[in-house]
C-alpha positions as CSV (number, residue, x, y, z in Angstrom):
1,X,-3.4,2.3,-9.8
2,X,-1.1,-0.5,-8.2
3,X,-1.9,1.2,-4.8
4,X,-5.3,1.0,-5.6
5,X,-5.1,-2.8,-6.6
6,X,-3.2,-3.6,-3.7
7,X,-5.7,-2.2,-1.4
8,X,-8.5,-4.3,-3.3
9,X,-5.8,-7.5,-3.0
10,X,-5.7,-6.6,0.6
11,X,-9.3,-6.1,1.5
12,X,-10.7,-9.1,-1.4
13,X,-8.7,-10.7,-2.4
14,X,-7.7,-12.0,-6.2
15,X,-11.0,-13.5,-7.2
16,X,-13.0,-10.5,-6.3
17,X,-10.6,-7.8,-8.1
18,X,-11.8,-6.5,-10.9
19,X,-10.5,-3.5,-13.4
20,X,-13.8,-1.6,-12.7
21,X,-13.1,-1.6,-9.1
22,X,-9.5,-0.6,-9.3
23,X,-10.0,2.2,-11.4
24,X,-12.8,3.6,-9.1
25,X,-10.7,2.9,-6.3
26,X,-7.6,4.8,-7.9
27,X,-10.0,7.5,-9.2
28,X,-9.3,7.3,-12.7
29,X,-11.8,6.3,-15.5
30,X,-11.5,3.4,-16.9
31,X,-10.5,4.3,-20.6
32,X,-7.2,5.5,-18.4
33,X,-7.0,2.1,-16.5
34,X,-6.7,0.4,-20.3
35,X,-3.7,2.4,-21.9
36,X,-1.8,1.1,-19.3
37,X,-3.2,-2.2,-18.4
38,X,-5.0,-4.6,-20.8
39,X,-6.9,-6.4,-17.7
40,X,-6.7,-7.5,-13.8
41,X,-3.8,-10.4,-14.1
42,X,-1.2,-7.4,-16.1
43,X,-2.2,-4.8,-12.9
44,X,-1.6,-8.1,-10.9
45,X,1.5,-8.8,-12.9
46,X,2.8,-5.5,-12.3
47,X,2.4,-5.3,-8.4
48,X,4.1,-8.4,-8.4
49,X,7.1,-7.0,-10.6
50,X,6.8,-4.2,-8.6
51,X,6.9,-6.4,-5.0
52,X,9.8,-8.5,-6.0
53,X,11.8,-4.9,-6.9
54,X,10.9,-3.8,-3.4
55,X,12.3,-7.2,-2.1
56,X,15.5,-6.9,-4.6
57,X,16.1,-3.9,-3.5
58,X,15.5,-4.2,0.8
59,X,17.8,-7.4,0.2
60,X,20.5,-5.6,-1.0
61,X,20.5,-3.1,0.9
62,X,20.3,-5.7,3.9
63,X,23.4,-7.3,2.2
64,X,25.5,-3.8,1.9
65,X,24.7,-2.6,5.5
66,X,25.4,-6.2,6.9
67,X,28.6,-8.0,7.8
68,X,27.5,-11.7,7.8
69,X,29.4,-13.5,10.2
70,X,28.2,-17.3,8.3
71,X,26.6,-17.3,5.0
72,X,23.4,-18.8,7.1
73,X,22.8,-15.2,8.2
74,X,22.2,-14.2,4.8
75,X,19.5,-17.2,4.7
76,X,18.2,-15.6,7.9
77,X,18.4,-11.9,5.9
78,X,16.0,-13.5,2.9
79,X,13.8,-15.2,4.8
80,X,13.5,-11.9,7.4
81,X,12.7,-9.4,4.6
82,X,10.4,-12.1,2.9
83,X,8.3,-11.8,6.6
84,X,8.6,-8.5,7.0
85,X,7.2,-7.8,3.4
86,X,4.7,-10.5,4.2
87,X,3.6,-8.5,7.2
88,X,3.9,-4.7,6.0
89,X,3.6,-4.4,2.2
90,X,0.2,-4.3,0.8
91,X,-1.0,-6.6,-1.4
92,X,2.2,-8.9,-1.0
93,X,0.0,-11.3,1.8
94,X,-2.2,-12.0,-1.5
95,X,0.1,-12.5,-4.5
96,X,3.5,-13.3,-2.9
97,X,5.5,-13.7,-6.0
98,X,3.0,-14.2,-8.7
99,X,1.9,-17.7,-7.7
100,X,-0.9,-17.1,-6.4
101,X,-2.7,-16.1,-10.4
102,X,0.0,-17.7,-12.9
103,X,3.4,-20.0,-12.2
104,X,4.6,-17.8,-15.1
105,X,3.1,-14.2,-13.7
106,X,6.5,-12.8,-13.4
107,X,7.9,-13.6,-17.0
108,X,6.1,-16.0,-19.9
109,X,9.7,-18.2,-20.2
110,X,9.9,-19.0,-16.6
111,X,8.5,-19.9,-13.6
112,X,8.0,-17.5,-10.7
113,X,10.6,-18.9,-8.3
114,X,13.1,-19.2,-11.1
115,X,12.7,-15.5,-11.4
116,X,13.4,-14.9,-8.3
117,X,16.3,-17.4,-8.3
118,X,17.8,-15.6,-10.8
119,X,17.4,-12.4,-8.7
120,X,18.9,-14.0,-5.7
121,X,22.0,-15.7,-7.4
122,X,22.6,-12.1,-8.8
123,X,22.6,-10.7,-5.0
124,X,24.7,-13.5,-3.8
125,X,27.3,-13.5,-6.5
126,X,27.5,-9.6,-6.7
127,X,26.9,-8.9,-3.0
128,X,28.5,-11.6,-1.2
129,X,31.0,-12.9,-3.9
130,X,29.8,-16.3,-4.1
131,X,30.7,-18.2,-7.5
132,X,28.1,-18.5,-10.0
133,X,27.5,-21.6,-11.9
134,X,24.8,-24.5,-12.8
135,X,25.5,-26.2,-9.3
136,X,24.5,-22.6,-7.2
137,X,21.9,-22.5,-9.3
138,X,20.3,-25.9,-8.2
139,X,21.1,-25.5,-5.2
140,X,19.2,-22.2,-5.0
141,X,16.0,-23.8,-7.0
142,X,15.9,-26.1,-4.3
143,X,16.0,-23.9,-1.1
144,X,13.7,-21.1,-3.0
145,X,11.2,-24.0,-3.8
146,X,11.9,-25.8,0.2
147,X,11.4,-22.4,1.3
148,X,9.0,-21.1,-0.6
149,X,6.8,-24.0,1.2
150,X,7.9,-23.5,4.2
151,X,6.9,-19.5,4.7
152,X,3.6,-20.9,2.8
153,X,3.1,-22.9,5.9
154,X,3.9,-21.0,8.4
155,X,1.4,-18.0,6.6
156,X,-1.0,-20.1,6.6
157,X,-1.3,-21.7,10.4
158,X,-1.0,-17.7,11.2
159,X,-1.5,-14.8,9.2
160,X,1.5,-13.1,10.3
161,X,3.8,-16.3,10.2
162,X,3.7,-18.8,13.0
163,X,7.0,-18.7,14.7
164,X,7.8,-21.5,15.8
165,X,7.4,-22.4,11.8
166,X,9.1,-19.7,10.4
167,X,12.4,-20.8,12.2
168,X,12.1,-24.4,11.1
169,X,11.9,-23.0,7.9
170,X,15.6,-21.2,8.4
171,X,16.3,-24.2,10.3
172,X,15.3,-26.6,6.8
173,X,17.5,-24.1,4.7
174,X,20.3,-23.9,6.6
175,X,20.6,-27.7,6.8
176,X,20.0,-28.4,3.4
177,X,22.7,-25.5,2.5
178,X,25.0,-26.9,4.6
179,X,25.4,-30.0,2.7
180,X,26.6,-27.5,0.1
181,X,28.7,-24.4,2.1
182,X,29.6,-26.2,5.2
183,X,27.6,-26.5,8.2
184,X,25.2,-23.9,9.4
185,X,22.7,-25.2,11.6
């Protein structure tokens, strides 16, 4: 069913996805669409939850197999698998993290990109050994929320990212990190 809704996210788009259509596209009757999903925005939620998983997951595995020579390559590593996801995984182009239907898609107590903050601080701390605390933690809600923009930007003067935009973008977050880590630019 979250194949079949990301198809329909894909071809569609939000607006035009409806429970009817997902279930005829997944092949299962509707009844069955209901015991597990109460209407479009929980199949959306749970693509979404199942998108930033996938991203988790390629991140730390990006992380593990990586030796990062300057903690700016691991800004390079999130932005990269951000693209690459952009560019490959259906029905990520539509819904990104969540934004796109509700700020609060991913959990009811936070925002989307606090979600993923929280993610991220969890791969930096456990992958990369960086120290936790309330000043990583604004300085991640501020790249995630500069950055966030800037891949925004750069999707939307080209739907596979424009370049010469996503590299500002690293550029941005680099320079702003480097206030913070040392420089990086």
């Amino acid at each position: 069913m979250l194949d079949a809704c990301a198809d329909l996210l894909e071809e569609e788009g939000y607006d035009a996805l409806s429970t009817t259509r997902i279930a005829e596209r997944a092949g299962v009757a509707i009844g069955s669409l209901y015991q597990f999903f109460p209407d479009k925005r929980a199949i959306a939620q749970a693509l979404t939850l199942r998108h930033l998983d996938m991203f988790t997951q390629r991140l730390g595995e990006r992380f593990a197999a990586a030796t990062f020579d300057h903690w700016w390559d691991a800004v390079d590593a999130v932005f990269d698998v951000y693209v690459e996801m952009h560019r490959g995984t259906r029905g990520f182009r539509v819904l990104h993290f969540g934004d796109v239907v509700d700020l609060h898609l991913l959990d009811s107590a936070a925002d989307n990109n606090t979600v993923v903050l929280d993610r991220l601080r969890d791969l930096l701390v456990d992958r990369l050994g960086v120290p936790a605390g309330p000043d990583l933690d604004r300085v991640l809600a501020v790249a995630i929320e500069a950055g966030d923009a800037a891949l925004k930007l750069a999707f939307r003067a080209d739907p596979d990212g424009d370049p010469v935009l996503l590299t500002e973008g690293k550029l941005l977050i680099r320079r702003y990190l480097a206030g913070h880590f040392g420089d990086g630019a």
